[in-house]
C-alpha positions, 0 to 999 in steps of 0.5 A: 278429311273427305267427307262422303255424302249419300247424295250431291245435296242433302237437308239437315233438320237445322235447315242448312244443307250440304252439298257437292260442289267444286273448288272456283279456282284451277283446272283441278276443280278439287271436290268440295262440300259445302254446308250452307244456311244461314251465312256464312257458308263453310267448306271442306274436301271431298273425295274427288278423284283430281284431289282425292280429299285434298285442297290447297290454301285457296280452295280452303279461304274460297268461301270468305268471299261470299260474303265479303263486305266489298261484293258487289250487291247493286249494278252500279252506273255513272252519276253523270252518265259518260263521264267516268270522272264522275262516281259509281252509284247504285241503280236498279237493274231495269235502268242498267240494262236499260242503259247497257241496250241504249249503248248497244243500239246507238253504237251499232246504229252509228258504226255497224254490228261488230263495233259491239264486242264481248270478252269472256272468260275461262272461269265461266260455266260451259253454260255462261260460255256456250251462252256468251258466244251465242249472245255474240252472234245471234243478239249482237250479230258481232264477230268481235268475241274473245276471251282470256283463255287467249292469253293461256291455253291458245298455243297448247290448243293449236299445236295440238290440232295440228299434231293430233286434230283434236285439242284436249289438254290431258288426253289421259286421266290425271291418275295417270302421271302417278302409274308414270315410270318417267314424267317431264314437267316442262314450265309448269309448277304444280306445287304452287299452282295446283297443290292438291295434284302433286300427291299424284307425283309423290305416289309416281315418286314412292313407286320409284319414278324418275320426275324431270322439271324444266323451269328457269326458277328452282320451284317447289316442283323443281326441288322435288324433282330428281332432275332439274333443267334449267334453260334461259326462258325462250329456249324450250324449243331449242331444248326439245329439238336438241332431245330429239336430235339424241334420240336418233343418234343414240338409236332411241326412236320408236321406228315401229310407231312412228311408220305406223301412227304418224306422218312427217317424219323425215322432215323433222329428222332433217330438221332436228339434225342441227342440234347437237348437244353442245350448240343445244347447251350453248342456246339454252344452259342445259348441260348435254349430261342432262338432256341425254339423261333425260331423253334416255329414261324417256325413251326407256320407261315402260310409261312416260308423260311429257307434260308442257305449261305456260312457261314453254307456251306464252311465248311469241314462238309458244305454238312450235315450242309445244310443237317440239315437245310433241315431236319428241313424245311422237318420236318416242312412241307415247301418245295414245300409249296406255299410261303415257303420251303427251298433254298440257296442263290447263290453267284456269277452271274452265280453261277447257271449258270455256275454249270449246263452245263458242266464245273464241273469236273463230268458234262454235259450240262443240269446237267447230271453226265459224268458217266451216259451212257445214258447221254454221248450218248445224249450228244455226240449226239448233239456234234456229237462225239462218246460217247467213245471220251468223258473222264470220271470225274475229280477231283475236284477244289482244287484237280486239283490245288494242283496237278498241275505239279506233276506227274499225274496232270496237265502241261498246264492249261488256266484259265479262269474268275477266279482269283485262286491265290486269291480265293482258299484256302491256296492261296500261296500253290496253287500260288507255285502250278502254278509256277510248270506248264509248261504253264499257260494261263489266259483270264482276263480283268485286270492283275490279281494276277493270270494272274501275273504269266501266260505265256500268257495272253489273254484280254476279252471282259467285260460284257457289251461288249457280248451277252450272258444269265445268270442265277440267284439265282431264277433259271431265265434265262436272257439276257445279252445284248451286248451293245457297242463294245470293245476295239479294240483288245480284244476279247469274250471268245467264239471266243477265244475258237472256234479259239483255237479250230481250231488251235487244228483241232477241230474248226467244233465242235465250234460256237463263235455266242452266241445265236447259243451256246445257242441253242446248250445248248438247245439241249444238256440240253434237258431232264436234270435236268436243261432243257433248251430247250424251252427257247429262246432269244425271250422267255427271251426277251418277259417275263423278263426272264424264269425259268428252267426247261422249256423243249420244246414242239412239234410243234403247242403245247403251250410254257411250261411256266417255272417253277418259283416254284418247288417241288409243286406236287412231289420231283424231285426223282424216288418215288416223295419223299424228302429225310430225311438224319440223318447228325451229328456234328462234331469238327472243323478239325482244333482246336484252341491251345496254338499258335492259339487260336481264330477262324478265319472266312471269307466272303464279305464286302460290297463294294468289290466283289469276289478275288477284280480284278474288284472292286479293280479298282474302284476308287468309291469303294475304297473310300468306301472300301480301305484296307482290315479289320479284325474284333476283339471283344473290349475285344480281342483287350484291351488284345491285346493292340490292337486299331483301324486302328492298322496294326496286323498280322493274323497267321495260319499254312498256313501263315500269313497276315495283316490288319487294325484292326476295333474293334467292339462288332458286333463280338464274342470274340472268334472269328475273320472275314476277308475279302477275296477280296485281295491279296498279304501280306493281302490274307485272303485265304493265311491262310484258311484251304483247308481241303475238305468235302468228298462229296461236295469237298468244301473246309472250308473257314470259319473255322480255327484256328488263331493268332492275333499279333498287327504290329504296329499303323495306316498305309496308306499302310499296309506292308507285311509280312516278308518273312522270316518265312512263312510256306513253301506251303506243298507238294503235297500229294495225296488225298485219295479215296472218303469215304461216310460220314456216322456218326461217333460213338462218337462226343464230343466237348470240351469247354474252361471254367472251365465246364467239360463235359463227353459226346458222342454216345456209343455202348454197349452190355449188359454182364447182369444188374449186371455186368456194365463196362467201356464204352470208355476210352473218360468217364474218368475224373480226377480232376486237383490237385490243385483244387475241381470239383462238378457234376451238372447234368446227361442225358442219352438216350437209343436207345434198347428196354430194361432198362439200367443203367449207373454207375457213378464210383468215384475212382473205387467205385460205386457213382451213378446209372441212371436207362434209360428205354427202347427207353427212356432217364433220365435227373437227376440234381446232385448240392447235390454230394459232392465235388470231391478233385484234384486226384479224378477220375471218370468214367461212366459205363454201364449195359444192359440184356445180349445179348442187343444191341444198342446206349447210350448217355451220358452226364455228367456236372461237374465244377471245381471250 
């Protein structure tokens, strides 16, 4: 039950005290009391308004960490230092920071400024965040930051700058999706990842709410859900484009909002005209019943929520996938609608925080660019530097790993609240990357994976341990509280950073008082994007937190309020206006073949958090979630010969790891999920695909094609793979320069089945109607010998303002001609053609008036039989 306290912190007469604080786990940062004095500390909910007196399995084991026996208490170093064969020992922290300066000045003596580097994390306060990417640049002189929340919120973030100019991953209170009418889920699994919010669906639910999950695994939030898609992972945006395309046929649009709060309309109505409901089925599984039901009840519900999640987002394609869902919320007139609209649902517990002051490679404080001039002198302003001391971008996460001890890249790196080794993508490729350094440094509690293999290592104070803000998937600002000591020893990751910066003759520039960081960030935000610059401790402390913007005012003028819900009068644009952008589908970056012929997805399970270097050490969490599990199809495993708890292998390009086999129908057949939270021989992330979306830079996690082999029967501990044989870490290969990603010309999805289809986008240039031609070598199709095909049906669209025809060509003879009129399209069904013997070849040509231009689509269905 909560418990209501009369102040953030009381005293008890036993000594202990009793104070307010948050959960160290997900964007929720559910309210907790903690009651701390002598150790060990214990905790209970609060009533807060995220989890209204609920917490989830993490939340309650939280405070067994604090005192377990393998936290880390001393800095540890090299007994021979730059050797990492040679044991950690403990030293004082004198001669570690001592030994961290030394590396910074040889390597920036040798190699210039930005062959030091920094990688935060979205579990740091806005506080520590806010001081990394000051210490960055203002101590280091470096453009080579960057931080997790890369691999997580990076493609949401840019989509929505793009679509609304502002990135807030809820632009809504989270009480919100319980006063929904409709709310669509798309890759995010709240029942697993963040308990305490599902009772806001369950009251949307008892009110009669219409709840649409779109996720390729049946999860606990897909069975409580009245409706489930389930779509091949990579096909989302397929799935949103093709919602659209049935909104404007069945007259569904808000052509009121649209003409007035946005631009760019027509160009996705274009766009979107080639994906009709069953060429939509066709690429993703969905059936057409379910989009329309779907797109129907958004369209009609007096509220309705589109929220989108990692799932749809970590892929190479994750930026125009989120894209895509905020065209379909803008068509439908939700954004900036009470009680409806568009958002994303942030991971980590700073996932927000942390991506809003200054330890992005291309930010500062307030979510102002590093390239903006204007942005740099205020900046540097309240720094007290010159703007032209500040470096310029960088790269981002995995571009900075993958260079790591090359030439260019980095040479020394610190690291901190991120366990890279584990959570970034083809993690044995980025772990031989920090074998190349000439120094590694980590802060960390435990001895993680990656501070395994660090030169020095650097004991942080836990979360219960400092003060400090956080802020959640609202965009509420909030308190964590400091409420007991910790062990003696260890240190906050602010004084860390001040001391170093001394040591480097930077150290007036730094704070290691939180609340007087906080300030600062204040000052630095102020008139940015993100402002918070009229919230204080007080304020948070009074009102259970503030959201941003909250931008000061002059004195004797009342307190801004907080902005609980964006958008409401105006889009955070020059003009006021949403941006529609036309964003297309495309193939997975890496298909399936011979050699590995499922699909490989990734995520959360319920009772393990992040690369695991916390939960993994929970002796009640294990209980729960002890091993890693991958999850199979019945029908996979019986071909197989696979059963449950078998140990099987997983192989990618990249590598390959082992799990214990659950075997369940919740999953496609085609299709199988692993967890990230471990390391070692059971890494999913040692098999992931780090190709990067071109504007996000995140990389694709959640798509890559696999192979599934069974090791053996059930086994407590499961073995890692031989050594012998794993793909050797590829080189480091330069990346090459930022392209936009515009839409391709030609997108084509082949299917494994006996259906054939000849498909895509073509230009075309009209020699007259009487003289059609080949329009891409792709419309060819020769039946297999051996066997029969049969045509099925035809559909064609015209994008020019004059007839065209398609020519369907068997054998070099005409077979067929689909007259498509102008700004038009034709669907002919073709079941009485004759069939079409192995050796028969057909091709699609075209004819327009002579000197017409513009876009064709086609599609043409065929079966072999």
């Amino acid at each position: 039950m909560p418990v209501p306290l009369p102040s953030p912190t009381s005293r008890a007469a036993t000594g202990t005290r009793t104070t307010e604080t948050h959960c160290p786990y997900c964007s929720l940062q559910c309210g907790i009391t903690m009651t701390a004095g002598d150790r060990p500390a214990t905790l209970v909910p609060a009533d807060f308004p995220t989890n209204r007196g609920g917490l989830c399995s993490k939340g309650w084991s939280a405070a067994e960490l604090l005192d377990h026996p393998e936290r880390l208490t001393r800095p540890l170093v090299r007994a021979r230092p730059g050797d990492r064969t040679s044991p950690l020992v403990e030293t004082t922290w004198d001669a570690a920071l001592d030994a961290v300066a030394a590396a910074v000045t040889r390597t920036q003596l040798r190699y210039g400024p930005h062959a030091v580097g920094c990688f935060g994390g979205g579990g740091l306060t806005n506080e520590q965040a806010y001081q990394l990417g000051k210490f960055a640049r203002v101590a280091l002189r470096t453009s080579a930051i960057d931080y997790n929340g890369r691999f997580c919120m990076s493609s949401a973030a840019t989509a929505s700058i793009r679509a609304f100019g502002l990135d807030r991953g809820m632009p809504f209170p989270l009480s919100d999706l319980a006063a929904a009418d409709v709310l669509v889920l798309v890759g995010s699994n709240p029942a697993d990842t963040m308990p305490p919010a599902v009772q806001h669906l369950d009251a949307g639910r008892e009110r009669g709410a219409l709840h649409v999950v779109v996720d390729p695994r049946r999860t606990a939030t897909a069975r409580g859900a009245d409706l489930h898609l389930q779509p091949l992972p990579g096909t989302d945006l397929a799935l949103a484009n093709g919602l659209l395309h049935i909104a404007l046929a069945d007259g569904l649009v808000d052509e009121a909002y649209v003409a007035a709060r946005t631009t760019g309309f027509e160009e996705v109505r274009a766009a979107v005209a080639r994906y009709w409901p069953d060429r939509v089925e066709r690429i993703t599984g969905v059936p057409v019943v379910d989009q329309r039901r779907t797109v129907h009840a958004l369209a009609r519900a007096g509220r309705a929520i589109v929220l989108t999640a990692r799932g749809a987002e970590q892929h190479r394609h994750g930026t125009d996938t989120a894209q895509a869902w905020i065209n379909l919320a803008l068509a439908l007139g939700l954004p900036g609608r009470e009680g409806s609209g568009w958002g994303t649902v942030t991971g980590q517990g700073n996932g927000q925080g942390g991506r809003e002051h200054g330890q992005k490679a291309d930010q500062l404080p307030g979510y102002r660019k590093l390239a903006d001039p204007a942005a740099r002198a205020h900046v540097a302003g309240v720094w007290g530097v010159d703007p032209d001391e500040l470096p310029g971008p960088g790269v981002s996460a995995f571009e900075l790993l993958d260079a790591l001890g090359t030439e260019g890249g980095v040479r020394t790196l610190l690291v901190l609240a991120s366990n890279i080794a584990v959570s970034a993508p083809d993690a044995r490729r980025v772990a031989s990357r920090l074998g190349d350094l000439d120094c590694l440094v980590v802060s960390d509690f435990f001895l993680s994976e990656t501070a395994e293999l660090a030169d020095v290592v650097l004991p942080s104070a836990m979360w219960a341990e400092e003060d400090g803000t956080m802020t959640n998937l609202e965009g509420r600002v909030l308190r964590r509280r400091h409420a007991l000591d910790p062990p003696p020893g260890v240190r906050d990751d602010l004084q860390m950073l001040a001391e170093l910066a001394g040591r480097l003759g930077r150290g007036a520039f730094f704070s290691d008082d939180a609340e007087t960081v906080f300030a600062e960030l204040g000052r630095a935000s102020a008139g940015g994007a993100a402002d918070y610059s009229g919230i204080t401790y007080d304020r948070i402390d009074a009102e259970q937190g503030v959201f941003w913007p909250c931008p000061a005012t002059p004195d004797g003028a009342p307190a801004h309020p907080g902005t609980p819900r964006l958008f409401t009068e105006a889009f955070a644009t020059p003009d006021g206006r949403a941006r529609f952008l036309p964003v297309e589908h495309v193939d997975a970056h890496e298909p399936t073949d011979a050699d590995h012929p499922l699909v490989l997805t990734t995520g959360r399970v319920l009772a393990q958090y992040q690369s695991g270097t916390q939960t993994r050490r929970s002796r009640s969490l294990q209980l729960i979630a002890g091993s890693p599990r991958a999850e199979l199809h019945p029908d996979l495993a019986r071909r197989l010969g696979i059963r449950p708890d078998d140990v099987v292998e997983l192989a990618t390009r990249r590598g390959r790891a082992r799990f214990h086999a659950t075997v369940t129908d919740t999953i496609r057949p085609d299709v199988v999920f692993a967890p990230f939270h471990w390391g070692g021989g059971s890494s999913a992330n040692a098999l992931t695909d780090p190709a990067l979306d071109p504007l996000s830079r995140m990389p694709a996690f959640k798509l890559c094609a696999v192979s599934v082999t069974r090791v053996g029967g059930p086994d407590e501990l499961i073995p890692a793979p031989p050594p012998d044989g794993l793909p050797a870490p590829r080189p480091h290969e330069r990346t090459a320069p930022r392209q936009p990603h515009g839409p391709t010309r030609r997108r084509t999805t082949s299917m494994r089945s006996s259906t054939r289809f000849l498909q895509g986008v073509y230009p075309i240039v009209g020699d007259g109607l009487t003289k059609p031609g080949p329009v891409d070598p792709a419309l060819r199709y020769e039946v297999p010998a051996g066997q029969s095909a049969q045509a099925l049906y035809f559909r064609g669209g015209n994008s020019t303002g004059e007839l065209v025809y398609v020519l369907l060509v068997r054998d070099g003879a005409p077979m067929r001609w689909f007259p498509i009129g102008a700004k038009g399209d034709v669907h002919v069904p073709l079941r009485v053609v004759e069939d079409l013997p192995g050796g028969t070849v057909l091709e699609l040509h075209a004819a327009a008036p002579e000197g017409v231009s513009g876009e064709i689509v086609v599609d043409l269905g065929l079966v072999e039989v």
